[in-house]
N, CA, C and O atoms as CSV, one atom per row, in Angstrom:
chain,resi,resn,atom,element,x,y,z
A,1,UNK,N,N,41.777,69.417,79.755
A,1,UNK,CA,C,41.192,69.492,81.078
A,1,UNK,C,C,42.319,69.570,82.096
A,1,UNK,O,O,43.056,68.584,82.088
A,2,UNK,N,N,42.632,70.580,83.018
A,2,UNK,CA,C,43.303,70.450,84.218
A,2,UNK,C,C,43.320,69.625,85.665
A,2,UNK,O,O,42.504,69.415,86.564
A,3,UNK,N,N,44.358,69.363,85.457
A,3,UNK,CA,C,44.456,68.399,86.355
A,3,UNK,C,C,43.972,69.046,88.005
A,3,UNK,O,O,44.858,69.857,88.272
A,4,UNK,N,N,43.401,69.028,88.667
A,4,UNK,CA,C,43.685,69.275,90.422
A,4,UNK,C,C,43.433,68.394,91.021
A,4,UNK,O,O,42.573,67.519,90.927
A,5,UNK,N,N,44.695,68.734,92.106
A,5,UNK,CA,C,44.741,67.998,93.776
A,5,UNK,C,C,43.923,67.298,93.727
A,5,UNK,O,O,42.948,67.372,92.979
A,6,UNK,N,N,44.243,66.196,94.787
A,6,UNK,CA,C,43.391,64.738,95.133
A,6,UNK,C,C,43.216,64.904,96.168
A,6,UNK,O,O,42.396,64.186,96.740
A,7,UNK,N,N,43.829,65.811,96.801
A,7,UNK,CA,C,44.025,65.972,98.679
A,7,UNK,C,C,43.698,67.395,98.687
A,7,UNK,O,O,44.440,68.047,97.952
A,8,UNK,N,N,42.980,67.935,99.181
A,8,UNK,CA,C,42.371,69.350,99.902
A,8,UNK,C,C,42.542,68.749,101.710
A,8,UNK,O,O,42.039,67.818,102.340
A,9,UNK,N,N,43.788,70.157,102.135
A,9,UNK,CA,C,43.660,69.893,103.393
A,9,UNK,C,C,42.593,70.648,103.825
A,9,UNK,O,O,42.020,71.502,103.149
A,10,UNK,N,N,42.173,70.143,105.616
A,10,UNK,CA,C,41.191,70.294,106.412
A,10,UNK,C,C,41.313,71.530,107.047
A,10,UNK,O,O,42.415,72.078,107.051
A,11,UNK,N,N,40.357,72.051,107.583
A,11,UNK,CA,C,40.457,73.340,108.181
A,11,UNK,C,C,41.561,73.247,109.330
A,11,UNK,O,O,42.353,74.180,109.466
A,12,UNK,N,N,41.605,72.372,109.976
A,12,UNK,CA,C,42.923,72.028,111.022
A,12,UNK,C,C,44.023,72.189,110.563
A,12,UNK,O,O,44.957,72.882,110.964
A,13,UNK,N,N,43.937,71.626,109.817
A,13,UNK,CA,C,45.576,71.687,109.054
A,13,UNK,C,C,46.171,72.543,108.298
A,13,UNK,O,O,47.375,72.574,108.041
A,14,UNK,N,N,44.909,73.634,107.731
A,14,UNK,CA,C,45.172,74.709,107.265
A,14,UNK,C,C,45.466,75.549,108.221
A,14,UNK,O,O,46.089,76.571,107.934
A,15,UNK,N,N,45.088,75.295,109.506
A,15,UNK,CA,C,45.172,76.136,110.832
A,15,UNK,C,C,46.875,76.347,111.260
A,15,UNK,O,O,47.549,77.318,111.603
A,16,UNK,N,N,47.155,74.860,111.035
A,16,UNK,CA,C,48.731,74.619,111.635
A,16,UNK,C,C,49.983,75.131,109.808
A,16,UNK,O,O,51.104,75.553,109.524
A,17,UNK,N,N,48.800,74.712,109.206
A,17,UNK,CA,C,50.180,75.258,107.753
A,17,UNK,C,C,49.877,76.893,107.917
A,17,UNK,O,O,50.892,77.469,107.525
A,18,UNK,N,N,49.018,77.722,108.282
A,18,UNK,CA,C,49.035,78.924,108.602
A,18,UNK,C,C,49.620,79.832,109.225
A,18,UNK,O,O,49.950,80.928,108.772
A,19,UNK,N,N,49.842,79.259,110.727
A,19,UNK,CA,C,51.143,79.520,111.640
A,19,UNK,C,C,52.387,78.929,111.137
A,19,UNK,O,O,53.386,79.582,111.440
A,20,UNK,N,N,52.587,77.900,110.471
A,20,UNK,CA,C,54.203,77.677,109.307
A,20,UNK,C,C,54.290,79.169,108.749
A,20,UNK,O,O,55.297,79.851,108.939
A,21,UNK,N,N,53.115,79.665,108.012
A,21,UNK,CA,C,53.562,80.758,107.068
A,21,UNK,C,C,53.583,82.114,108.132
A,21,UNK,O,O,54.310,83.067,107.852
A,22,UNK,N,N,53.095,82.122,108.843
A,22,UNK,CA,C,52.955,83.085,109.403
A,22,UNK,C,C,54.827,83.078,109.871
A,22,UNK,O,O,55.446,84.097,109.566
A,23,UNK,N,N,55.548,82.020,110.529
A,23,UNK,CA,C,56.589,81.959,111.105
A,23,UNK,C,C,57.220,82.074,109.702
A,23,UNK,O,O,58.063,82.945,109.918
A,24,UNK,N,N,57.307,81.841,108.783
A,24,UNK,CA,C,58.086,81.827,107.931
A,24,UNK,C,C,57.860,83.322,107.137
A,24,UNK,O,O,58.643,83.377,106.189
A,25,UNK,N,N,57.377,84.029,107.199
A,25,UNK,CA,C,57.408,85.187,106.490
A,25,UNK,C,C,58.060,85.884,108.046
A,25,UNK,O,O,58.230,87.067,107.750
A,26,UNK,N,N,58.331,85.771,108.975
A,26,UNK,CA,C,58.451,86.530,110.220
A,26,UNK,C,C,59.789,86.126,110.127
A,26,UNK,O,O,60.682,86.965,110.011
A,27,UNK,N,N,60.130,84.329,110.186
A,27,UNK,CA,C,61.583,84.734,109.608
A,27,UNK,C,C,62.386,85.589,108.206
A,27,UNK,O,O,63.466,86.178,108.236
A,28,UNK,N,N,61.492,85.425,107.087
A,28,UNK,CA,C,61.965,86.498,106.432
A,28,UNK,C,C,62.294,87.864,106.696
A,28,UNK,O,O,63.327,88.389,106.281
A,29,UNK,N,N,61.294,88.531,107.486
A,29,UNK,CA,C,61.730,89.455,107.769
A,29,UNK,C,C,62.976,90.023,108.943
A,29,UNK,O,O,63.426,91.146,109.173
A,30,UNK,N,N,63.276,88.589,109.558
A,30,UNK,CA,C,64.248,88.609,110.257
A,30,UNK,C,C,65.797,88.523,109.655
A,30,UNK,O,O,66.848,88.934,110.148
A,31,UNK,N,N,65.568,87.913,108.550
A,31,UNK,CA,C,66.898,87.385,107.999
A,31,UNK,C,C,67.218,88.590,106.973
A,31,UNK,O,O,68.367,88.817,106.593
A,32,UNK,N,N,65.948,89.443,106.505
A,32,UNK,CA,C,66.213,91.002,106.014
A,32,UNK,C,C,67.170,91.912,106.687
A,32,UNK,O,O,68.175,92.420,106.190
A,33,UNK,N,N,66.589,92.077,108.206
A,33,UNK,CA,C,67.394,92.954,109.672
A,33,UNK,C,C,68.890,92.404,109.270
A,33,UNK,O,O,69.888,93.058,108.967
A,34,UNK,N,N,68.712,90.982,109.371
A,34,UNK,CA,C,70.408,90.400,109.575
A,34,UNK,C,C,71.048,91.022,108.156
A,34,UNK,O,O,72.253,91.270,108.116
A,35,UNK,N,N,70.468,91.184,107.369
A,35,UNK,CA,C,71.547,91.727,105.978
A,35,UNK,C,C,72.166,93.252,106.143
A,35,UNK,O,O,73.211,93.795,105.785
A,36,UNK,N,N,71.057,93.640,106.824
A,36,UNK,CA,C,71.504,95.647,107.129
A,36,UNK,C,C,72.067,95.102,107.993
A,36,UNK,O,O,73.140,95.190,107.397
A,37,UNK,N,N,72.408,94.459,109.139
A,37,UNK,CA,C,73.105,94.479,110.416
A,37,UNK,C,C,74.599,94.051,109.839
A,37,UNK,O,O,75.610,94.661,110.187
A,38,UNK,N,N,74.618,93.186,109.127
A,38,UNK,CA,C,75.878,92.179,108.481
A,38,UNK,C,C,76.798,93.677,108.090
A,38,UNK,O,O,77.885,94.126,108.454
A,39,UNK,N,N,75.538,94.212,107.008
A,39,UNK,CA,C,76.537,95.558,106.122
A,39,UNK,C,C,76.338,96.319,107.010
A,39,UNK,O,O,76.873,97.231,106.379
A,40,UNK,N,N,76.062,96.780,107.889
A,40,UNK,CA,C,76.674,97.687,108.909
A,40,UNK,C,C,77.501,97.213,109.685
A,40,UNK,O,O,78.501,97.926,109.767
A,41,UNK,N,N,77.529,96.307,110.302
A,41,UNK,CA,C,78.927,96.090,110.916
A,41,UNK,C,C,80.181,95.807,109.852
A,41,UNK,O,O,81.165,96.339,110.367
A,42,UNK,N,N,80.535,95.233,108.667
A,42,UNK,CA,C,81.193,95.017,107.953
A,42,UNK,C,C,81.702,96.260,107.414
A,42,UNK,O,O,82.929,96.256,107.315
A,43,UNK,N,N,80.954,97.649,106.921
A,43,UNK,CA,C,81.659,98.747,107.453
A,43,UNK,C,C,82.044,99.816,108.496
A,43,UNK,O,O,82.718,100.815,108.244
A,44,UNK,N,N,81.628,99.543,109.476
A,44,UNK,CA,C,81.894,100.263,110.727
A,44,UNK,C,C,82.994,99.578,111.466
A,44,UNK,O,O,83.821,100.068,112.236
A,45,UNK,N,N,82.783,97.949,110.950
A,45,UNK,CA,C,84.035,97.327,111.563
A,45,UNK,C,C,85.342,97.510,110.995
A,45,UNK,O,O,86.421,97.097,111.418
A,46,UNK,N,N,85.127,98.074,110.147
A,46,UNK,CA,C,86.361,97.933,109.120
A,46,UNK,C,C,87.098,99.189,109.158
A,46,UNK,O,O,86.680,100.269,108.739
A,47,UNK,N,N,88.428,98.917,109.788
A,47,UNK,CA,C,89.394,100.345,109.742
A,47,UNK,C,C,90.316,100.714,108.559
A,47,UNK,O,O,91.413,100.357,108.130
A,48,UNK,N,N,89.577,101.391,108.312
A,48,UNK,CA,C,89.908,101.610,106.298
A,48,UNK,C,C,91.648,102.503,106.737
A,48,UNK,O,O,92.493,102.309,105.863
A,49,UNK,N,N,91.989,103.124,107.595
A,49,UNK,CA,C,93.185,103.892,107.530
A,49,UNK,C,C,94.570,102.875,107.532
A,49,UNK,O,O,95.526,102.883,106.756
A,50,UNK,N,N,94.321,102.081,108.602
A,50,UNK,CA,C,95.543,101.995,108.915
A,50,UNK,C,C,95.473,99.958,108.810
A,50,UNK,O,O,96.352,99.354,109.424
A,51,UNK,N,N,94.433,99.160,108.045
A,51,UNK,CA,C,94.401,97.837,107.544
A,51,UNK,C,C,95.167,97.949,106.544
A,51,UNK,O,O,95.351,99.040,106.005
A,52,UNK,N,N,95.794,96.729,106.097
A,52,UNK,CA,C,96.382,96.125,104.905
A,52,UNK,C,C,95.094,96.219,103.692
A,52,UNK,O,O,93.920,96.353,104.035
A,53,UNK,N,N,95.532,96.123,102.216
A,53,UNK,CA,C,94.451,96.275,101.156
A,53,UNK,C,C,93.930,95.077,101.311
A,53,UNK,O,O,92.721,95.057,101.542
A,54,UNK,N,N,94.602,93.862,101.239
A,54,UNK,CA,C,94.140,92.457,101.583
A,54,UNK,C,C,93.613,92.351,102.632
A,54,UNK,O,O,92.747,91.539,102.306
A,55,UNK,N,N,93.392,92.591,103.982
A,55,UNK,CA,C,92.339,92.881,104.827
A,55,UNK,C,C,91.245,93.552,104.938
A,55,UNK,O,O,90.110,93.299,105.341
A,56,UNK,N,N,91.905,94.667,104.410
A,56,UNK,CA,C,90.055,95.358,103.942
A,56,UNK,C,C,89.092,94.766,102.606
A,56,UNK,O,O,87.932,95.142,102.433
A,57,UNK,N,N,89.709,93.898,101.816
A,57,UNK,CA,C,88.865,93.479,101.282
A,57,UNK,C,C,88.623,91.938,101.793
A,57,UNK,O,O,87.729,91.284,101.257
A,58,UNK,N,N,89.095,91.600,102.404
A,58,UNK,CA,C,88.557,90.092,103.442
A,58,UNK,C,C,87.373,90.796,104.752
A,58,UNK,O,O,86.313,90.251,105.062
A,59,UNK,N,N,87.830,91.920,105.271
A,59,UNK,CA,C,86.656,92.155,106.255
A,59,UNK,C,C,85.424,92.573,105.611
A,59,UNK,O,O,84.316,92.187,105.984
A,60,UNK,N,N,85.685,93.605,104.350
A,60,UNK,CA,C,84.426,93.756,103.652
A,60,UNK,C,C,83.661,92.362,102.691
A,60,UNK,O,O,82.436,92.323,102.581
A,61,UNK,N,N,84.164,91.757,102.331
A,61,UNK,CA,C,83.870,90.452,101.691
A,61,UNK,C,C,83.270,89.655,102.874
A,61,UNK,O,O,82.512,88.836,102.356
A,62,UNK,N,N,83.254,89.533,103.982
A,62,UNK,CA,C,82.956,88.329,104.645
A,62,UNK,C,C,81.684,89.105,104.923
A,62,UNK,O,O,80.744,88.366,104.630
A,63,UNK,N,N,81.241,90.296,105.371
A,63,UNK,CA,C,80.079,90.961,105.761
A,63,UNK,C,C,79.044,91.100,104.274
A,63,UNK,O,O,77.822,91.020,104.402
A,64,UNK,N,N,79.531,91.264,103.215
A,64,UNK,CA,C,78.850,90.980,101.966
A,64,UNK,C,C,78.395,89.502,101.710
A,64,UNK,O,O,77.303,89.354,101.162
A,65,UNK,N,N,79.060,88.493,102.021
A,65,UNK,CA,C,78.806,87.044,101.867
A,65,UNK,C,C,78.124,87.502,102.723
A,65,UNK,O,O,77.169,88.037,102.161
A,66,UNK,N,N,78.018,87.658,104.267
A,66,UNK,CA,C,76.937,87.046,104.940
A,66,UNK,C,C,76.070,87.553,104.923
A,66,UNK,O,O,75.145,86.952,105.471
A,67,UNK,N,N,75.722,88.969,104.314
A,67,UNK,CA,C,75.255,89.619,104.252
A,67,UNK,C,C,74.037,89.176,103.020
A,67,UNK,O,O,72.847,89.385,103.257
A,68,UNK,N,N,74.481,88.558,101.720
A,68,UNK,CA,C,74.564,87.648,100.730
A,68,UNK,C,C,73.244,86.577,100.682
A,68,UNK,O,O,72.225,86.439,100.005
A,69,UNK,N,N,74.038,85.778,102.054
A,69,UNK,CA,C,73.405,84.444,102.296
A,69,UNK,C,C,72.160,84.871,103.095
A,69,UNK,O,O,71.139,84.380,102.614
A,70,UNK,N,N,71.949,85.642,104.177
A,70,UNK,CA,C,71.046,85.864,104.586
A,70,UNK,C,C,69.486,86.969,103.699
A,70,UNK,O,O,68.293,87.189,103.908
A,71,UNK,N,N,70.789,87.423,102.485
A,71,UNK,CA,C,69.642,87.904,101.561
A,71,UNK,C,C,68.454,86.626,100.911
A,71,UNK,O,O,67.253,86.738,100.665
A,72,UNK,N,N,69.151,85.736,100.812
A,72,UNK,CA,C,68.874,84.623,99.977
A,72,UNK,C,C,68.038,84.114,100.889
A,72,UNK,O,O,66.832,83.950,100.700
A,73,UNK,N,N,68.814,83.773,102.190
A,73,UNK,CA,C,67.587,82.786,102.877
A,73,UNK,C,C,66.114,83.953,102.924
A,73,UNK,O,O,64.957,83.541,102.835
A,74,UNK,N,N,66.386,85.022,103.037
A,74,UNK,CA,C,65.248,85.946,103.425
A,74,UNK,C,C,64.190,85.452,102.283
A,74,UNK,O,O,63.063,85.025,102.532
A,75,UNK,N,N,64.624,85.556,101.302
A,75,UNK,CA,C,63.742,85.534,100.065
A,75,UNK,C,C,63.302,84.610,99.789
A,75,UNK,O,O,62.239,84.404,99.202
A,76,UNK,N,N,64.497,83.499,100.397
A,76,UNK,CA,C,63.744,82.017,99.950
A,76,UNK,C,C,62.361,81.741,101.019
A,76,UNK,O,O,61.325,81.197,100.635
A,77,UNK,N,N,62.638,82.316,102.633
A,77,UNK,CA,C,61.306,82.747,103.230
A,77,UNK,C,C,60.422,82.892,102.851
A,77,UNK,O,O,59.511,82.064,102.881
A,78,UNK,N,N,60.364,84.137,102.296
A,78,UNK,CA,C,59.147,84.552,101.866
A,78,UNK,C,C,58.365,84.108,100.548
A,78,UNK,O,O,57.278,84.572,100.204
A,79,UNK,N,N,59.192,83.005,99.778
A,79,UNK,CA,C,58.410,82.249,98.977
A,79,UNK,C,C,57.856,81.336,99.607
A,79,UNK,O,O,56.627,81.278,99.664
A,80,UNK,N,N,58.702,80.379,100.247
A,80,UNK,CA,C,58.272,79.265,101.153
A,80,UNK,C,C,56.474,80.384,101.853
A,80,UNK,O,O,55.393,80.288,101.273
A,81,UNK,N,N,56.656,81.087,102.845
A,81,UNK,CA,C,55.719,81.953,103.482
A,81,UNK,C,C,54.409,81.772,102.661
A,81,UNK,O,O,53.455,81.094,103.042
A,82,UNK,N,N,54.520,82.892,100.753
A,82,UNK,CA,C,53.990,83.164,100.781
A,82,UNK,C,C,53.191,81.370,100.122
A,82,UNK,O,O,51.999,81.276,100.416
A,83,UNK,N,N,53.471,80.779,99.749
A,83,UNK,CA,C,53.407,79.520,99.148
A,83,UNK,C,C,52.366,78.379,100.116
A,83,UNK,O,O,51.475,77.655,99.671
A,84,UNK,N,N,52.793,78.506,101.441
A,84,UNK,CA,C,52.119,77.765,102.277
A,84,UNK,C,C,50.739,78.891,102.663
A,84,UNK,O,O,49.615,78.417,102.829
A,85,UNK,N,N,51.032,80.639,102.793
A,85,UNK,CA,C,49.785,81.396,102.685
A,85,UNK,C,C,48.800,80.524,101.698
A,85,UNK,O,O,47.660,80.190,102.021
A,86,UNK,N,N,49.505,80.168,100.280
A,86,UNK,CA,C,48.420,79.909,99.252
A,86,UNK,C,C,47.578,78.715,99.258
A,86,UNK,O,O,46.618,78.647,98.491
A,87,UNK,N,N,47.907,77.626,100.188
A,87,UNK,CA,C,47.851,76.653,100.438
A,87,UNK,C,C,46.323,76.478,101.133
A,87,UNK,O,O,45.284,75.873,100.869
A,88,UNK,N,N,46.875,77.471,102.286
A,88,UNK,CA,C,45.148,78.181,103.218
A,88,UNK,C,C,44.042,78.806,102.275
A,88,UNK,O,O,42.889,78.377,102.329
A,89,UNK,N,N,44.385,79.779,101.450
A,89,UNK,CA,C,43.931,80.703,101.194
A,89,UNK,C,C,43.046,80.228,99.553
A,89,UNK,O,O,42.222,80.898,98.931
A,90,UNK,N,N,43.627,78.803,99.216
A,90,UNK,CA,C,42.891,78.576,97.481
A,90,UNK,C,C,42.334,76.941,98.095
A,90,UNK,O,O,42.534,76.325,99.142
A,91,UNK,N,N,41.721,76.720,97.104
A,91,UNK,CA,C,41.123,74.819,96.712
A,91,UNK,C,C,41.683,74.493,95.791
A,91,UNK,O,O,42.291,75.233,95.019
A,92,UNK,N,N,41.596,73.629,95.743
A,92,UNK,CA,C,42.210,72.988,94.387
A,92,UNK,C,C,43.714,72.877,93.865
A,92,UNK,O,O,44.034,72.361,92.794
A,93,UNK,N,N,44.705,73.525,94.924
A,93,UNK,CA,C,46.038,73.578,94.517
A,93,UNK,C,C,46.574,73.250,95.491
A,93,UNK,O,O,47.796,73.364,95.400
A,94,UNK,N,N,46.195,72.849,96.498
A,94,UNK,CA,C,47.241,72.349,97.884
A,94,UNK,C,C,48.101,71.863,97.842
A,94,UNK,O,O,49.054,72.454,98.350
A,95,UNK,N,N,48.312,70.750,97.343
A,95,UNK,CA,C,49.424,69.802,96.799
A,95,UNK,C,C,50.350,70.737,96.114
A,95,UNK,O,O,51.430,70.978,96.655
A,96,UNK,N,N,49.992,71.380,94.794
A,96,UNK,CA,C,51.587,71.918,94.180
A,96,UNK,C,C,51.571,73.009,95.323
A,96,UNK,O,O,52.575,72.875,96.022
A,97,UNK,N,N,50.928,73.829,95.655
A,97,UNK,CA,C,51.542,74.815,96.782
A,97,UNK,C,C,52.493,74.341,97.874
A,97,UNK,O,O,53.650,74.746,97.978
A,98,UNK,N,N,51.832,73.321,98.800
A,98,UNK,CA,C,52.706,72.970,99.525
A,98,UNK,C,C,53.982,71.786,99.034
A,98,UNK,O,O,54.578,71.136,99.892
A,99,UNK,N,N,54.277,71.635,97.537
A,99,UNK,CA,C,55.372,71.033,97.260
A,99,UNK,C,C,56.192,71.905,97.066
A,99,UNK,O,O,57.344,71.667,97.429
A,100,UNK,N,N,55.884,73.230,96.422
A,100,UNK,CA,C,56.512,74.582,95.857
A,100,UNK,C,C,56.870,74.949,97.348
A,100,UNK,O,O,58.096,75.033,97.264
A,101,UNK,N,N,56.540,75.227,98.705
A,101,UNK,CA,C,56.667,75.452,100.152
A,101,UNK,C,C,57.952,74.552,100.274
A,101,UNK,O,O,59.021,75.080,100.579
A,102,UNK,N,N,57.846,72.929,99.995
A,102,UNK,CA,C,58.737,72.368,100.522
A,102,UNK,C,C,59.775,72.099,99.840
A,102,UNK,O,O,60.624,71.413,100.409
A,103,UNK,N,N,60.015,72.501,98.553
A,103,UNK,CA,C,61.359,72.714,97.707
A,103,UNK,C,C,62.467,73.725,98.131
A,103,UNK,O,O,63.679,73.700,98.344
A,104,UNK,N,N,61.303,74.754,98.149
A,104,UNK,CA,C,61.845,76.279,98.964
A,104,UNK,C,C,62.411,75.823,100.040
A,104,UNK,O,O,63.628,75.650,99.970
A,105,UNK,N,N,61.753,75.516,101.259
A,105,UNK,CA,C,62.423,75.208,102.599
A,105,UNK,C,C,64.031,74.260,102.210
A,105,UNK,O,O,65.141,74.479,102.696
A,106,UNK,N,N,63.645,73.199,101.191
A,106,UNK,CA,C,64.971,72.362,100.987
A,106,UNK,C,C,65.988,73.609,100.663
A,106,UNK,O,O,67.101,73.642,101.186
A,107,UNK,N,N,65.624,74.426,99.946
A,107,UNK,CA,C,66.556,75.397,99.367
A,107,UNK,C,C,67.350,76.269,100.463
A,107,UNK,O,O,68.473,76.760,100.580
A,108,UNK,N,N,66.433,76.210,101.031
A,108,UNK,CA,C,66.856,77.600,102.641
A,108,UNK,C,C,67.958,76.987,103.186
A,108,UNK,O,O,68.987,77.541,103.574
A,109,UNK,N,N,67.572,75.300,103.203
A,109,UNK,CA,C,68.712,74.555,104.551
A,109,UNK,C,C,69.896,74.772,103.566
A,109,UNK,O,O,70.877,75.294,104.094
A,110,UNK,N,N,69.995,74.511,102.383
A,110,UNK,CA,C,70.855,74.541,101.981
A,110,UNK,C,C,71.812,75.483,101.534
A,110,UNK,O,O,72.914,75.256,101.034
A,111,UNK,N,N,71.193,76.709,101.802
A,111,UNK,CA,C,71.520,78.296,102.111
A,111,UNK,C,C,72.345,78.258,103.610
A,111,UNK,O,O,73.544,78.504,103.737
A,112,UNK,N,N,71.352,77.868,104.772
A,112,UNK,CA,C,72.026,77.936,105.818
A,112,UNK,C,C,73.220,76.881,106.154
A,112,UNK,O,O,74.126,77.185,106.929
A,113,UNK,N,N,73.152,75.712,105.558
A,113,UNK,CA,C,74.310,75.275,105.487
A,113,UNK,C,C,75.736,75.936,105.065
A,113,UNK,O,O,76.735,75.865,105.779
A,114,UNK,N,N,75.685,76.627,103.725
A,114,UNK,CA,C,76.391,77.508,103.047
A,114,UNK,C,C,76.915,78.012,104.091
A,114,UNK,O,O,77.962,77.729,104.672
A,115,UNK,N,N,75.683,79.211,104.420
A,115,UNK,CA,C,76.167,80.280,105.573
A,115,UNK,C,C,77.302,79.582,106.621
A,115,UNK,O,O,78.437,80.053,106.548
A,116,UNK,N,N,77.041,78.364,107.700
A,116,UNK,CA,C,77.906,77.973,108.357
A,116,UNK,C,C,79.507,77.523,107.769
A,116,UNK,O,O,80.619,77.806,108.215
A,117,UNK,N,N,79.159,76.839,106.777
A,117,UNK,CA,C,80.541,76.892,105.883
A,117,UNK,C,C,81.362,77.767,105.887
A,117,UNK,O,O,82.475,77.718,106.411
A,118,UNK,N,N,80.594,79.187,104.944
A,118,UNK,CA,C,81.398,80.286,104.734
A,118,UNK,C,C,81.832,80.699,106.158
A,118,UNK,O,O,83.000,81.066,106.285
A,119,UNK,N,N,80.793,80.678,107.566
A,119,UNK,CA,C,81.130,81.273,108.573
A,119,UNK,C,C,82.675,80.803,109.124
A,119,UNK,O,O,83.325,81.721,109.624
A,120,UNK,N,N,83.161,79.805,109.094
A,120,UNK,CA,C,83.995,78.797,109.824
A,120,UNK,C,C,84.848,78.723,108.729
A,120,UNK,O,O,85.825,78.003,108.934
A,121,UNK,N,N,84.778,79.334,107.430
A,121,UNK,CA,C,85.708,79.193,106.116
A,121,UNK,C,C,86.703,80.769,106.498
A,121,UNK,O,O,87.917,80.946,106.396
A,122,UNK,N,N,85.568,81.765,106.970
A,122,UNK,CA,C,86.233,82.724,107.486
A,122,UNK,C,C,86.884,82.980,108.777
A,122,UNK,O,O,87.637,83.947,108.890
A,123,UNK,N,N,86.665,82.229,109.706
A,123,UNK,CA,C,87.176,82.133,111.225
A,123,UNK,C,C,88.538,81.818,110.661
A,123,UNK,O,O,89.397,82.697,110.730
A,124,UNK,N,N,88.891,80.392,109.985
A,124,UNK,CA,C,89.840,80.005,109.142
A,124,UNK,C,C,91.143,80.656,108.952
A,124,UNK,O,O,92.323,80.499,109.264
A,125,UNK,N,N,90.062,81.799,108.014
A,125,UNK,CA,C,90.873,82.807,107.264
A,125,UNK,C,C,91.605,83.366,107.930
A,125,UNK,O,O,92.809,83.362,107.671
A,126,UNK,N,N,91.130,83.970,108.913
A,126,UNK,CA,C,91.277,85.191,109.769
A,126,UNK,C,C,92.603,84.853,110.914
A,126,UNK,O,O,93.553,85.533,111.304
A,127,UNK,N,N,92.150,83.512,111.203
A,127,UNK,CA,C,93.327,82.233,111.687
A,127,UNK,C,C,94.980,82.662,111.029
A,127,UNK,O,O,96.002,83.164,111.497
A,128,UNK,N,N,94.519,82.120,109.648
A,128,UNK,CA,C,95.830,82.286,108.852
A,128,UNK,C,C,96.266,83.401,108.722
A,128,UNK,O,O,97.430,83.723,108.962
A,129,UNK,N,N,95.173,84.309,108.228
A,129,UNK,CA,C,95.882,86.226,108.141
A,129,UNK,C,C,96.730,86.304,109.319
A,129,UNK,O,O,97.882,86.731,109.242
A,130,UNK,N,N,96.276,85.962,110.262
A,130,UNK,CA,C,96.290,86.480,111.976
A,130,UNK,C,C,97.769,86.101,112.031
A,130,UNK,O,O,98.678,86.768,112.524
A,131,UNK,N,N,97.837,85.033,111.496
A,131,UNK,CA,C,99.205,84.117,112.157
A,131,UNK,C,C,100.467,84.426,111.420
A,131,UNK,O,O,101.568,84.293,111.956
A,132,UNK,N,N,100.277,84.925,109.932
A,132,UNK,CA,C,101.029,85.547,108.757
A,132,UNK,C,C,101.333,84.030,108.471
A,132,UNK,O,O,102.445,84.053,107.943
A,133,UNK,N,N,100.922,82.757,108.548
A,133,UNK,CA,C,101.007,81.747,107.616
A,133,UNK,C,C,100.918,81.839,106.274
A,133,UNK,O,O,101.017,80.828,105.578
């Protein structure tokens, strides 16, 4: 016999976890834009003639990482998204849906944490290249 939920949320609350998913698939698709934007600037920024080989592969590498991380958070979005969608949309599964929602979200911060890391790991870099340290 299968186990289900003890807790079925209320139409209210399906109202407010609805607009979560709604924002969270909207950030997915935002953090998609940021990956084409990352790899387009990472090669348009990049002056392939007259850079060092070790610079062109630090300017192309940092636009691939971020490029990378924002793939990841995108996707982790749109699970989180579609997860809390399922939440509204079924009976009987609320609970693992919205635990599966809130693993995901743990996962994202910890994506965007990354991202700031790497961001400020490369300011860093660019520090030291800059300085010929």
């Amino acid at each position: 016999m299968a186990q289900q939920d003890a807790y079925e949320f209320t139409s209210r609350e399906n109202e407010t976890i609805g607009k979560a998913a709604t924002w969270a698939l909207a950030l997915a698709g935002a953090s998609f834009i940021m990956v084409i934007v990352h790899l387009v600037f990472a090669f348009l920024g990049t002056d392939f003639a007259d850079s060092a080989f070790s610079l062109l592969i630090f300017d192309l590498g940092a636009g691939v990482v971020s490029a990378s991380c924002y793939l990841a958070a995108g996707v982790l979005f749109a699970i989180a998204g579609r997860a809390l969608r399922r939440v509204v949309n079924t009976e009987g599964n609320d609970l693992k849906h919205m635990s599966k929602a809130l693993d995901t979200l743990h996962r994202i911060f910890v994506v965007r944490i990354a991202l700031v890391f790497l961001t400020v790991m490369a300011v860093v870099a660019v520090i030291v290249i800059g300085e010929g340290l």
